[in-house]
C-alpha positions in Angstrom: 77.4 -93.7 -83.2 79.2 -95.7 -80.9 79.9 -99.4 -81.1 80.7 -101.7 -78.6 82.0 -105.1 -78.1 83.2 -107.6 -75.5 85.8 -110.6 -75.5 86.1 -112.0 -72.2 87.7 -109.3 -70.0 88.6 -107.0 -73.0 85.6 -104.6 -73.9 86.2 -102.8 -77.1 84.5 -99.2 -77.9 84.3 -97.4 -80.8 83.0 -94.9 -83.0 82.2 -91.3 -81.5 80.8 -91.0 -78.1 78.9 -87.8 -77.6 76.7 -87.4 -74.1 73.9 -88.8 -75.6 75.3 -91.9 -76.2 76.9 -92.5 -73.1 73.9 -94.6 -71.5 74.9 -97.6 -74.2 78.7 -96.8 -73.2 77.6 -97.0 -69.2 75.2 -100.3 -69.6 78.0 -102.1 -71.6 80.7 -101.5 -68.9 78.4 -102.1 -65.8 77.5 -105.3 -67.1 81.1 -106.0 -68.2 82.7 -105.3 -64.6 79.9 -107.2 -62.7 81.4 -110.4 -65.0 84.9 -109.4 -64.3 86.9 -107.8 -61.8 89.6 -106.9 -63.6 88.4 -105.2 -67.3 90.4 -104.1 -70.0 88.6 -101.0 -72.1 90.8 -100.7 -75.8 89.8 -97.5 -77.2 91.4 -98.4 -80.6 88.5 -97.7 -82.7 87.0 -94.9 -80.6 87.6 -91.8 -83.0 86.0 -89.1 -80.7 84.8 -88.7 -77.3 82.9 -84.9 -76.7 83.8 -83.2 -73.7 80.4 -84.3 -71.5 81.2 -87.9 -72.6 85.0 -88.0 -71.3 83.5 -86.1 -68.0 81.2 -89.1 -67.8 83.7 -92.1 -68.5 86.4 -90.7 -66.1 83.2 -90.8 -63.5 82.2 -94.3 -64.0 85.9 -95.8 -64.3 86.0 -93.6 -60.6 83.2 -95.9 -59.6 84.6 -99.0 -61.1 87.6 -98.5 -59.6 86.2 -97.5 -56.0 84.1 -100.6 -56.0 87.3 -102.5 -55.8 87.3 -103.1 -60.1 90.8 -103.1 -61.8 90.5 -101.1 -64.7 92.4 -100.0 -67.5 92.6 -98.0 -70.9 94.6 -99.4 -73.7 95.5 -98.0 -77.2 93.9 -94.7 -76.7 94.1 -92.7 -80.3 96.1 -89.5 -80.1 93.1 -87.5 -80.6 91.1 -89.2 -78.0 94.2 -89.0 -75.0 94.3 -85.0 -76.0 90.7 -85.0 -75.0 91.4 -86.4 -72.1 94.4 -84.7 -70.8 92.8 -81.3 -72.4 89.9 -82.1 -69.3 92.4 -83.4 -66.5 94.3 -80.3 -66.8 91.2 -78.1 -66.6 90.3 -80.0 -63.7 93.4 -79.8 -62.1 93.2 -75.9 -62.8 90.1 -75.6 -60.9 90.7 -77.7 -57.9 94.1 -75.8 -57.6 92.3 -72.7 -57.7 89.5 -73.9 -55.2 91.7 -75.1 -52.9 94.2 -71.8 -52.9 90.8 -69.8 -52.1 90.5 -71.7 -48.5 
């Protein structure tokens, strides 16, 4: 289950995100940047993020970010940053590919 909490311009997740539970994870952050333009996200306490979850966080910090928000991630477990640099690297493999193809 994932938790979440908010301190100003610091928003605080934790426990396991898996897909599912993403929709909590996307409410809590919309409302958060729509307080603040800058937000901090501390991933301290998040223990595991599935792969469909870490798809969907890198989306909405796209949006965040596009919409003029200044975001970061702070204190991102071990575990969790090799999730996420696991999926940048796939994605990197794949645009590489598509874009060698013409």
């Amino acid at each position: 289950m994932v938790k979440i909490w908010q301190n100003d311009d610091h928003i605080f997740i934790g426990g396991i995100i898996v897909n599912h539970h993403f929709k909590k994870v996307r409410t809590a952050l919309e409302k958060a940047c729509r307080e603040n333009s800058r937000l901090v996200i501390d991933l301290a306490e998040l223990e595991y993020i599935d792969r469909a979850g870490a798809i969907e966080l890198f989306e909405l910090l796209s949006e965040m970010q596009n919409s003029g928000r200044r975001i970061e991630l702070s204190n991102v477990r071990e575990r969790v940053l090799f999730s996420f640099l696991q999926l940048s690297a796939e994605l990197f493999v794949k645009a590489e590919l598509f874009s060698k193809a013409g």
